[in-house]
N, C-alpha and C positions, 0 to 999 in steps of 0.2 A: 539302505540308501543306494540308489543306482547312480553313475556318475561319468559323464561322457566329456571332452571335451569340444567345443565350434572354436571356428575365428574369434579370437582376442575375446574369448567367452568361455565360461564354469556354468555347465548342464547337470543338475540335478532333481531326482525324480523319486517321490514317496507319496506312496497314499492317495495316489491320483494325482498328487500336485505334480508340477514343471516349477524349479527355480532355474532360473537366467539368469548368472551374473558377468556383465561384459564391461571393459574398459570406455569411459565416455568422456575423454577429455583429459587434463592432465591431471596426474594424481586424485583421478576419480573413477568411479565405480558406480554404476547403473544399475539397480537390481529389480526384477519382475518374477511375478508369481501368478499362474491361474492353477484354476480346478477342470481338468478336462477336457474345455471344450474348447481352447485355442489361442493365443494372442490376440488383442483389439485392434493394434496397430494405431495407435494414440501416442502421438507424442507429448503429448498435453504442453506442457511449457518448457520442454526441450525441445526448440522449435529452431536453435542454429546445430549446424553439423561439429560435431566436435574436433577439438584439433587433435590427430594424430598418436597414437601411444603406443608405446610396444609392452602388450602383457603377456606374462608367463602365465602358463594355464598349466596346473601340476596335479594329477589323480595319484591316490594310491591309498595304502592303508595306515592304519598305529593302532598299537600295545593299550590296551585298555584293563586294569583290574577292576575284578567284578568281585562277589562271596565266591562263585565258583573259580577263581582262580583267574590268569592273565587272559585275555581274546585279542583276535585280529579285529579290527572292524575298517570296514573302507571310509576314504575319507577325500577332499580337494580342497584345492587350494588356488587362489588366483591372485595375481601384486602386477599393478600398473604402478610405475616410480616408488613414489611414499607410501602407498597406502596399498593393504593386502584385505583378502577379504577369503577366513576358514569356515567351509561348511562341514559339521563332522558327522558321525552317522545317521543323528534325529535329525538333521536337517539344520542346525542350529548354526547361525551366521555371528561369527567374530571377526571385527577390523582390528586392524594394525596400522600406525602408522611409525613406520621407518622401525616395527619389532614390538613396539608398544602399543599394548591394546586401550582403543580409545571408546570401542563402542562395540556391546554382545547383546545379541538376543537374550529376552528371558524365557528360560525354557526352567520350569517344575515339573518331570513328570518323567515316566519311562525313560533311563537310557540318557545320553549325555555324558560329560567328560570331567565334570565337576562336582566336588562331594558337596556340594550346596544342592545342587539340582536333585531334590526331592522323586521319591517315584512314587509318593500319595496323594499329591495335589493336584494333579491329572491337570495343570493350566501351561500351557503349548505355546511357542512362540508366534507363532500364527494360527488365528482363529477365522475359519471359514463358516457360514453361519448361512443359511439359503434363506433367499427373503421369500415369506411364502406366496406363490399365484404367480412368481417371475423367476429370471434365469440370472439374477442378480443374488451376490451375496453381502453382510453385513461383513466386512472386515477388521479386525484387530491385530494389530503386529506389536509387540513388546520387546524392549530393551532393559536389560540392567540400568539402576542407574548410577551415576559414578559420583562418590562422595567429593563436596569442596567442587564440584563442575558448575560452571555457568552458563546460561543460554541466552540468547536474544535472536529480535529479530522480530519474524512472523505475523509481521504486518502492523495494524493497530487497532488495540484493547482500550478502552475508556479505564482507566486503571493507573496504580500510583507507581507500577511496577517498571522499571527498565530491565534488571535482572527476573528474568522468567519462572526461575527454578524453583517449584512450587506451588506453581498458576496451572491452574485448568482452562484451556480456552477450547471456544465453541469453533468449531471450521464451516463457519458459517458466514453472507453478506449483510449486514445490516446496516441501518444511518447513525451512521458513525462509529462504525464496525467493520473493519477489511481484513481477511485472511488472506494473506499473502504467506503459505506455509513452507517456509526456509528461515533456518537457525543457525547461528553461529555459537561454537561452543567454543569457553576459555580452553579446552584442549586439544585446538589447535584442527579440529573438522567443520566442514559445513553440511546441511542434511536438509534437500529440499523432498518435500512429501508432494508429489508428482502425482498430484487424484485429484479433481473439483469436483469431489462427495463432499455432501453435509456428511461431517462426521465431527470430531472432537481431535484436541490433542494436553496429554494428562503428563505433564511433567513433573512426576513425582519423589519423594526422599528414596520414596522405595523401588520404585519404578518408570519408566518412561511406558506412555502406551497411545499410539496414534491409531485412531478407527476412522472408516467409512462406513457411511449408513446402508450406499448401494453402489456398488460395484462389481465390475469381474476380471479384475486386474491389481494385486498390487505391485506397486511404482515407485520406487525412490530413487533418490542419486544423492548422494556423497563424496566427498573429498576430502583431500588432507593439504594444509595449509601452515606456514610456518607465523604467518600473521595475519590480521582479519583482514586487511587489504589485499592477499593475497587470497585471501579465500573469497571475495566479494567479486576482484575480475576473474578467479577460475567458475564462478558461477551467472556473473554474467556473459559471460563467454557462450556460455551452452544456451541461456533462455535470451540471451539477448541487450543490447545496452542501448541508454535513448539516443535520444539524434540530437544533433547542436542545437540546442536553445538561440532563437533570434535573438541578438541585440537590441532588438529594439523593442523587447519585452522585459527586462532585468530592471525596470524604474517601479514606479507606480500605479499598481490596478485601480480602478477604483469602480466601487459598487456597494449598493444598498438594498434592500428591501422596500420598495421596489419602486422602479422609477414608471409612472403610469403613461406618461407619452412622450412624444419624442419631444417636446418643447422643456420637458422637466430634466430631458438627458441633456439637450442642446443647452440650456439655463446654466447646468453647472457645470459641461466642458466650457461654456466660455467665461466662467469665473475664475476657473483654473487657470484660464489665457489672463485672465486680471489680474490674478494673483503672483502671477509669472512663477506658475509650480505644471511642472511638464508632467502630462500623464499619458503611461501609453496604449492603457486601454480602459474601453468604460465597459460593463458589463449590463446588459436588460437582463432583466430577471424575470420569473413566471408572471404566467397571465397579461403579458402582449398581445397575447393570443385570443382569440375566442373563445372555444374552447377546449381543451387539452384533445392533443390528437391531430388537429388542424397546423398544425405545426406553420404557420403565418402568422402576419400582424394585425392587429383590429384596427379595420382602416376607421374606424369612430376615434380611436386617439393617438391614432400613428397614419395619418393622414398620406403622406410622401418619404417614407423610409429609405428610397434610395436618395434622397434630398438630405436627410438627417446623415448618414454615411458620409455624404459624399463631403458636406459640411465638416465633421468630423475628421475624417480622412485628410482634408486642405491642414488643420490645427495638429497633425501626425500622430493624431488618436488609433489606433485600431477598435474595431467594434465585435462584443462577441455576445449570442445570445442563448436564453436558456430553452434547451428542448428537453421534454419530458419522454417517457418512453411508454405513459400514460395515455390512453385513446378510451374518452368519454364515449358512449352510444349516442353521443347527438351530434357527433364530430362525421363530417363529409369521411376521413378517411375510415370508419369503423367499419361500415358495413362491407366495401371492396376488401380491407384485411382478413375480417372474420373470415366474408368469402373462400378467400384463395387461403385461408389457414396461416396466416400471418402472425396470430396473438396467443400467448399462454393461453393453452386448456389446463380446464380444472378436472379432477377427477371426479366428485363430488358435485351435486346439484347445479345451479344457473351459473354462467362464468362470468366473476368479477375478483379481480386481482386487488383492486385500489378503489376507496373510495372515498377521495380527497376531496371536497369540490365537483363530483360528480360519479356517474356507476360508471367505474371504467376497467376495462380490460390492457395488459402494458403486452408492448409486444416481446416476440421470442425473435430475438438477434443469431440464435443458434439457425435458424432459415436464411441461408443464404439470399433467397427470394425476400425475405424480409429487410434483412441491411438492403439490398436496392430499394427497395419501396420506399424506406423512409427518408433516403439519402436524395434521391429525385425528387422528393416530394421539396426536401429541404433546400435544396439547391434551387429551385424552381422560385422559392419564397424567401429566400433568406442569400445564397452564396450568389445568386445571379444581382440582388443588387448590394453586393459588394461586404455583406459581412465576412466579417475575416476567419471568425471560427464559433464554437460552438459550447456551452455551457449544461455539460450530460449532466442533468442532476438525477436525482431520484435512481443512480444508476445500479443498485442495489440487484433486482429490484429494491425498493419500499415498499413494502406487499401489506396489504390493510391487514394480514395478519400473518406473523413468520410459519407458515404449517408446510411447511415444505413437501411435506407427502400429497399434499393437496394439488401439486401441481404439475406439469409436463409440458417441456419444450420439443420441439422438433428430434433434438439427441436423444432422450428419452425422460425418464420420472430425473424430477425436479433435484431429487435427494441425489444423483448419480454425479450432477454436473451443475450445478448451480452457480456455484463459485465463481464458473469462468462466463457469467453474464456480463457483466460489467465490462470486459475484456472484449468481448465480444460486442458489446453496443459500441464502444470508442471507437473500436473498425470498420463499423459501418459510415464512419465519418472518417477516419483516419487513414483507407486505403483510396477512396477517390479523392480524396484532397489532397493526395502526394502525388498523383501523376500528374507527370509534365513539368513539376518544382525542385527547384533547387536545396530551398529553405523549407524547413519541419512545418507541417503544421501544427498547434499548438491547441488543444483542447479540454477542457474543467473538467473532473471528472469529480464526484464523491465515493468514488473507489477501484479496485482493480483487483488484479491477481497475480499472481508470479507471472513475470514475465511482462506487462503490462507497461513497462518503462520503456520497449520498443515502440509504442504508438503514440507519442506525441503525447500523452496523456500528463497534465498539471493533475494532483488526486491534492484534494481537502480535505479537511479531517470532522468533516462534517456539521451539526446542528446542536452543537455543543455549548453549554450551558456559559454564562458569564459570570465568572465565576474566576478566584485566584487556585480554587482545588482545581477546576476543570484545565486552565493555564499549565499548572505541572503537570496534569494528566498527558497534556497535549506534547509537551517537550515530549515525555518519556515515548507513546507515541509515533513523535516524531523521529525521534534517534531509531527507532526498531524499523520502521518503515525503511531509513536506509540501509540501513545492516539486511532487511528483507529483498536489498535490491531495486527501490524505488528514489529514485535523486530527488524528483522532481516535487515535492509536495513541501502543504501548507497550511494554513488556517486563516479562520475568520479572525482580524484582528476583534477582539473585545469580547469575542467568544459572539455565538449569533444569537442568545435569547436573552435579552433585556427589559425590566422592567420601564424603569425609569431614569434616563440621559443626565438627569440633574442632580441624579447622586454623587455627592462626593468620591464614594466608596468605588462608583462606576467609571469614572472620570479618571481617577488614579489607574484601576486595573486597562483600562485603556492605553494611558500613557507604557507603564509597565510592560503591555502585549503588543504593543507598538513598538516599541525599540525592541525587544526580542525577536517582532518581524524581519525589522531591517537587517537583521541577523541571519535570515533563512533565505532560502531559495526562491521564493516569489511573495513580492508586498503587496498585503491585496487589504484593503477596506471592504468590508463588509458587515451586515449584523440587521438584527430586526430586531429596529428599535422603540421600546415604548416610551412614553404613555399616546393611546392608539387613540388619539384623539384632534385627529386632523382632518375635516370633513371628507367626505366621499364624494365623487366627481357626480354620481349617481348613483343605481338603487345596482345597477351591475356592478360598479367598481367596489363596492361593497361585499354584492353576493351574497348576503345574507350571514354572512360567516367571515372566514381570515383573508377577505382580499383589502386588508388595510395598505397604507404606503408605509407607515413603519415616519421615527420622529429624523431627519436627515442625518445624514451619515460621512460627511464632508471633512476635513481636517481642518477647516474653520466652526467647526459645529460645536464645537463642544468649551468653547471660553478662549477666551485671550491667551490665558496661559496654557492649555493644552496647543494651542494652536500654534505658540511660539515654541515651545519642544517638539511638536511632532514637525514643524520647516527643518528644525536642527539636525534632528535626525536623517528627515528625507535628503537634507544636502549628506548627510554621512552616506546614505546610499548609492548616491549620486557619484560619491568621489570616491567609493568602492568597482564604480563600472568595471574597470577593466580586470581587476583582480576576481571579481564572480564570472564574468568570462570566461576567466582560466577556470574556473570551479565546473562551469558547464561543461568547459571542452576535455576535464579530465573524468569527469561523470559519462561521456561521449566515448573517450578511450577506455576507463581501467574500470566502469562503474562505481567510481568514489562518491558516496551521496555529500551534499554541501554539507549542511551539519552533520557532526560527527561525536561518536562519543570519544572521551577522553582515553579508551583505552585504543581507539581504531588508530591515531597518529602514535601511543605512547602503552606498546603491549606491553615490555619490560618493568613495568612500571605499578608494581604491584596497587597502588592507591588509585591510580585510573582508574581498575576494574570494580572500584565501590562507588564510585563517583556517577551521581543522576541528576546532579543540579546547577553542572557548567556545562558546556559542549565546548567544541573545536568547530570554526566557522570554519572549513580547507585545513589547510596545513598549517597556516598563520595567526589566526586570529583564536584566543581564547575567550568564549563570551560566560557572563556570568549572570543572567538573568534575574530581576527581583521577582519573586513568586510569592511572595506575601504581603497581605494590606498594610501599609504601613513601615516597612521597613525602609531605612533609611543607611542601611551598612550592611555588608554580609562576608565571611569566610571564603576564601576564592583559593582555593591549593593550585601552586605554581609548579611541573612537573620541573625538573633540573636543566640547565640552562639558564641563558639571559631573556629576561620579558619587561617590555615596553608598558607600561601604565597609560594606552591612549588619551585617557580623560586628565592626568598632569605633564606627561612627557618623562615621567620617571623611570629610567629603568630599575629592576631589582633582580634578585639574583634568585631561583627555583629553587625546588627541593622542599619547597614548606608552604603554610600556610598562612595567610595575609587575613585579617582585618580590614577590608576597603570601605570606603565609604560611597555610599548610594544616593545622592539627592535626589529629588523627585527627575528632575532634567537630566539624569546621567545613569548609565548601568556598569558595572565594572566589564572594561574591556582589555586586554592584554595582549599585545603582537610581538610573537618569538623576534627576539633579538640576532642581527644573522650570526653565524658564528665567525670566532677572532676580531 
C-alpha cells in the first residue's frame, strides 16, 4: 500500500485503485475510490461547502506478526475532531470515534491486522466488478457489523420496521418507495452513501454490505455525533436544510381523487366558507388535462381557470396542480421533446416508459434543456394564471415496468443515477419559482433523494393501501424519513385505496389517521375512494378505464360523527399554529424533522431506542397514535420528567408506563411539563 498525504486529505493507492479520504465538515470524513481512470467530480448530494476543519493527516508504519515472525508494514491515518479514519496495509478503512471504533471494513482475505480476517475467503472490502460493453463498474463496499447497533433512517420502506438492523433494502425509486440513503446509528455516527446507483443496501447480523449496480466512483461521508440531533444538523449542513415553510400552509390541504372541473373545486371551497373551516389549499389532481404531456387544462371542464384561481385566491385558498412527467404520443408536446431528445431512451426495442392511460414516454429532468421545456410550458399554462405551485406525482419515475437497465437519461444508463430523478424533476419547478421571492416555493412530491429537503419539496408517502397495517407502516416510514433528513413529508389521510366509504372499519381507520395527521408536518386529505359508482360526465371522463372521480373525500363526508372529530381535531391544529412554526423554523435552522422518534429528543434513555409506536411531535409534544381497529386504550411510556395528559389536564410523573384510555374522539397526547 502506497500512501501520500494532500490538503486535510489521506491518499492511498493499491491495485490500481486511488482511496481519498479528506475532512468534510465537522467531525466528518468524506471518503472516495476509483479504479484508474480518474475522479467524476460529482458531488452528488454534498452540494453545501463544508464548514471548516482542522485534520491531521499522519503516514507511517506498524509491527505486524505474521508465521514468519514480526514485519513492518506501512500504514495512515487521518482524525478531523471526533472521528479518525485507519487505513492499514490492504487498504482496509477503520473509524474511531474519540478512540473507539465505531465502524471497519470487512476485509477476509490476504493480509490485514486481525486474526479474524481469514486469508481463504478471498472476500475484499471493496469489490470492483466491470460491467460488461461499458466503463462502469458493479460496486460493493463491506463493513463489519457491530453486535447490539441500531440503524435508521434511509428513507422509506413499506415495512413494520423502524429499527433497520436486519432489513435488506432495494436503493431503488418506486410508488411508495424512496431511498434517501443516510443512517443514523445508536453508536453515535451517521453514514450517507453518496451514489444514485440502483444498487442495494444489506444490513446484516453478520455483515453490512452496500452496492451499486453501475458506477465509477465510490462515495460516502460519515460523521460522529454525540446525539442523533447532532448528527442530523452535521448532515444537513453539508447536503442542505429546507427553507421556511409559509405560514399560511400549516392548516388544511385538501384534495381527492379527483375533482373533474373547476365548478366541482369551486362547489367545495365554498362549503368550506359555509362551514366556516379555513383551508389553505385545494389540490387538482390528474387528468385536468387532456392528455398527459400537454401539461394544461381541458378547456371542455375547466372552462376559465384563471377565474376559478382567482375566486379561490379572494377565499385565501392557494391552488396547486398535478403535473405528470408522463408525455403520451398524442400530446402536442411529444413530438418537439422526442425531437430535441428531451425524454427517456430505452435501450431495448420501441420507447415507452409508462403506459397508464396511454403509450407514453416520461421525460429525463437530468437535461437541463428539458427542465426548461417543461417549466415554460407549465408556466405558460398553469403559473401565468396564478397557480401557486405544483403537485410532481408519478415522480419516481413510475416506470410500466421497474427494469432499470432498460433505460438511459442524458447522465447516462439508468442503473448509474436513477435515484436522483425525483430530485431532479422538483428543480425543474423549484429553481424558477424562487427567483425574485422571498417566500419558498412549496411543491408535492411522491419522492426524493438525499438532499432533496433544500427544494421546497412536501414528499408523500405514496399510494398506499387503507389499511391499520399500512397506517403503522407509514409511521415507521415516517420517522426514518426524518432521521434521512427529510422534515417536510406526509401521507394520504385514510391511506389512498379504498373500497368502500361506508365501512365501519373505514370510517374508524380514518378518524384514527386523521388525528395522527394533525400530528405531522402537513394535513392533507386525500384518497381514492370507492365504491366507483358515480356516473361519468362522458365517455372521455371515463376513458374506458380508471378515470373515475372516486366517492367525496370532504371532512363532512363521512357521517355526523366523523365529521364532529375530525372539526375537533382541525381546531387542535389550528391552535397549534404557532408552535409548528417553531418546528418549521428549527427544521430550517438545525434540520430537526417534525415527528420524531423517541430516542432523537431522549438518547439517554435506553427504552426510547425500542419504542416504534409513540413519536415526539418537536420537543413538546408526545403523541401516541391508535394503530389498531378497534382499540380503545393503549400503553404510552412517559420518559422521566413531568408530562401533561392534554385530553384531561393531568399531569403525571415519567419514568413508566401508562395505561390511557383511547375513545374513538381522542388519542393519547402528552405535553412535557416545563421544568420546576
Amino acid at each position: 500500500m502506497e500512501f501520500q498525504t494532500g490538503k486535510k486529505a489521506l491518499i492511498a493507492r493499491r491495485g490500481g485503485e486511488t482511496l481519498k479520504i479528506e475532512g468534510w465538515g465537522k467531525d466528518a470524513l468524506r471518503v472516495r475510490a476509483v479504479l484508474y481512470d480518474g475522479w467524476t467530480g460529482n458531488d452528488w448530494a454534498l452540494t453545501e461547502t463544508p464548514e471548516e476543519s482542522a485534520c491531521r493527516v499522519e503516514t507511517g508504519t506498524q509491527e505486524l506478526k505474521t508465521g514468519d515472525g514480526m514485519v513492518t508494514v506501512p500504514c495512515g491515518k487521518i482524525t478531523n475532531g471526533a472521528i479518525s479514519a485507519t487505513v492499514n496495509e490492504s487498504g482496509v478503512i477503520q473509524f474511531e470515534k474519540n478512540g473507539k471504533t465505531i465502524l471497519r471494513e470487512y476485509y477476509r482475505s490476504y493480509g490485514g491486522t486481525l486474526s479474524r480476517e481469514s486469508r481463504c475467503l478471498k472476500v475484499v472490502n471493496r469489490e470492483w466488478k466491470g460491467v460488461i460493453g461499458g466503463s462502469e463498474y458493479r460496486l460493493a463496499v463491506k463493513f463489519d457489523a457491530n453486535e447490539g447497533e441500531k440503524l435508521f433512517g434511509m428513507g422509506q420502506y413499506q415495512q413494520p420496521y423502524l429499527d433497520l438492523k436486519g432489513n435488506i433494502l432495494e436503493l431503488a425509486q418506486r410508488n411508495s418507495q424512496i431511498t434517501v440513503p443516510f443512517m443514523v446509528s445508536s453508536l453515535g455516527y451517521g453514514f450517507l452513501w453518496n451514489n444514485p446507483a440502483v444498487g442495494s443496501a444489506v444490513f446484516g447480523k453478520n455483515y453490512t454490505e452496500w452496492t451499486a449496480n453501475s458506477t465509477r466512483q465510490m462515495d460516502y461521508w460519515i460523521c460522529a455525533g454525540e446525539k442523533p440531533k447532532d448528527i442530523l444538523a452535521k448532515y444537513t449542513g453539508v447536503t442542505g436544510r429546507a427553507p421556511m415553510f409559509p405560514e399560511s400552509l400549516m392548516g388544511l390541504w385538501q384534495c381527492k381523487l379527483r375533482y373533474r372541473t373547476q365548478e366541482e373545486v369551486l362547489e367545495v371551497a365554498r362549503q368550506y366558507q359555509k362551514e366556516g373551516i379555513k383551508i389553505d389549499q385545494i389540490v387538482i389532481d390528474f387528468f385536468h388535462w387532456t392528455v398527459q404531456g400537454d401539461w394544461k387544462f381541458d378547456k371542455t371542464y375547466w372552462p376559465d381557470p384563471k377565474a376559478m384561481v382567482d375566486e379561490l385566491h379572494r377565499m385565501g385558498i392557494r391552488v396547486i396542480v398535478s403535473v405528470w412527467p408522463s408525455v403520451d404520443r398524442r400530446s402536442e408536446n411529444f413530438g418537439p421533446m422526442m425531437e430535441k431528445g428531451l425524454l427517456i431512451r430505452t435501450e431495448r426495442g420501441a420507447a415507452q416508459t409508462y403506459d397508464y392511460q396511454g403509450d407514453c414516454v416520461e421525460i429525463d429532468p437530468f437535461n437541463p434543456e428539458t427542465r426548461k421545456y417543461i417549466w415554460e410550458v407549465c408556466k405558460r399554462n398553469y403559473a401565468d394564471l396564478g397557480i401557486d405551485g405544483f403537485w410532481l406525482d408519478n415522480s419516481e419515475p413510475d416506470y410500466g415496468v421497474y427494469d432499470f437497465d432498460h433505460y438511459r437519461y442524458y447522465a447516462g444508463p439508468a442503473m448509474s443515477c436513477s435515484n436522483l430523478y425525483p430530485q431532479l424533476f422538483s428543480r425543474a419547478f423549484f429553481d424558477p419559482m424562487s427567483e425574485g421571492r422571498e417566500e419558498s416555493p412549496v411543491n408535492l412530491l411522491r419522492c426524493g433523494w438525499a438532499g432533496s429537503q433544500k427544494y421546497g419539496n412536501v414528499i408523500w408517502s405514496g399510494d398506499v393501501p387503507s389499511t391499520f397495517e399500512a397506517m403503522w407502516d407509514q409511521l415507521q416510514a415516517g420517522l426514518n424519513m426524518g432521521l434521512a433528513g427529510i422534515p417536510w413529508w406526509t401521507t394520504d389521510i385514510g391511506g389512498f385505496m379504498t373500497d368502500d366509504v361506508d365501512e365501519p372499519e373505514f370510517r374508524e381507520l380514518l378518524i384514527r389517521w386523521y388525528q395522527f395527521a394533525v400530528y405531522s408536518a402537513v394535513l392533507r386529505m386525500h384518497g381514492d375512494r370507492g365504491p366507483y359508482n358515480i356516473p361519468p360526465l362522458d365517455t372521455r371522463d371515463w376513458g374506458g378505464g380508471y378515470l373515475h372521480t372516486g366517492q367525496p373525500n370532504e371532512l363532512w363526508s363521512y357521517g355526523e360523527e366523523n365529521y364532529r372529530i375530525m372539526k375537533k381535531y382541525y381546531d387542535i391544529r389550528i391552535s397549534l399554529h404557532n408552535y409548528i412554526r417553531d418546528l418549521y423554523r428549527e427544521a430550517h435552522e438545525n434540520g430537526s424533522p417534525l415527528i420524531r422518534t423517541m430516542f432523537y429528543e431522549f438518547p439517554e434513555d435506553p427504552a426510547c431506542w425500542e419504542l416504534q409506536d409513540q413519536y415526539m411531535f418537536g420537543s413538546k409534544y408526545l403523541v401516541a397514535p391508535v394503530l389498531h381497529l378497534g382499540e380503545r386504550e393503549r400503553d404510552v411510556y412517559l420518559p422521566e420528567g413531568l408530562w401533561e395528559n392534554v385530553n384531561t389536564g393531568e399531569t403525571v410523573s415519567g419514568g413508566q408506563t401508562l395505561r390511557v384510555p383511547a375513545p374513538l374522539d381522542e388519542i393519547p397526547v402528552f405535553k412535557r411539563a416545563p421544568k420546576g
